[in-house]
C-alpha positions as CSV (number, residue, x, y, z in Angstrom):
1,X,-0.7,9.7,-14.0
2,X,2.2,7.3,-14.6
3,X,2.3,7.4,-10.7
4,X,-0.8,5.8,-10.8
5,X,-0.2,3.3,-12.9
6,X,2.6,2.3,-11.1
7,X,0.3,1.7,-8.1
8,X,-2.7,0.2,-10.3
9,X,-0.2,-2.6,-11.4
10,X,1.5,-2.8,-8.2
11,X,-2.5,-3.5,-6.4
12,X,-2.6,-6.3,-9.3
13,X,0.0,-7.6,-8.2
14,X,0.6,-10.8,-5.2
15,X,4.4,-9.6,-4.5
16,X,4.0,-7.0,-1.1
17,X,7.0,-4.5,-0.8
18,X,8.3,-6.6,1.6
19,X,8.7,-9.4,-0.6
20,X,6.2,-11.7,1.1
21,X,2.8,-12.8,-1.0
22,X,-0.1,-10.2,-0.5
23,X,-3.6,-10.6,-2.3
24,X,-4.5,-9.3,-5.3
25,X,-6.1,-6.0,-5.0
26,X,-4.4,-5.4,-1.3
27,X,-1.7,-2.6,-0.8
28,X,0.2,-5.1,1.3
29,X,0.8,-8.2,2.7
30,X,-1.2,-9.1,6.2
31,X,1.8,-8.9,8.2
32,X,2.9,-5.5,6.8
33,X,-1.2,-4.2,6.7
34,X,-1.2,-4.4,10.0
35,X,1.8,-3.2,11.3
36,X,0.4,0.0,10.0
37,X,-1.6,2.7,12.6
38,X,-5.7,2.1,12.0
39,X,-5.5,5.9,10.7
40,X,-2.5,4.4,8.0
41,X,-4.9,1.6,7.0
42,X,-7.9,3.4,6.9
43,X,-6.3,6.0,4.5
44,X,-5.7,2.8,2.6
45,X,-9.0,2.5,1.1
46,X,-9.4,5.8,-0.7
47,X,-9.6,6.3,-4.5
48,X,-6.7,5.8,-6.9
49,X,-7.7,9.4,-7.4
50,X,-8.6,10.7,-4.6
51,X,-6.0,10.9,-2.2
52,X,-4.5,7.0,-2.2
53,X,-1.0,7.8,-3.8
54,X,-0.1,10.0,-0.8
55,X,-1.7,7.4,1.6
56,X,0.4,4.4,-0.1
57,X,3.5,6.3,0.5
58,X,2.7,7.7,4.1
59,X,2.5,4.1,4.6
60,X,5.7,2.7,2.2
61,X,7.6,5.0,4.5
62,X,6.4,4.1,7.7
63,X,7.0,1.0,6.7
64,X,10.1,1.2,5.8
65,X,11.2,3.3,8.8
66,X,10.0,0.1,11.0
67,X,12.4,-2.5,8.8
């Protein structure tokens, strides 16, 4: 659970992991968002629950493996 808090604040938040602004309620920034393959976005949009903290960090290391 404290995962998903972490993640729950983190969507709250307008800092992306890049360091560049992002939206409230957005995973990233647009730049990052769509650096990402449609599949990586798509996965995006699941439940905190169901499935979005392995999404998020399928995509935090993509990302990161693109830097």
């Amino acid at each position: 659970m404290r995962t998903g808090m972490l993640l729950l604040r983190e969507l709250q938040g307008e800092i992306c992991q890049c360091g560049s602004h992002k939206f409230q309620r957005q995973t990233f920034c647009w730049e990052c968002y769509h650096r990402l393959p449609k599949t990586m976005q798509n996965a995006l949009y699941k439940r905190l629950s169901d499935g979005y903290e392995g999404a998020y960090m399928t995509a935090l290391q993509f990302l990161r493996g693109a830097q």
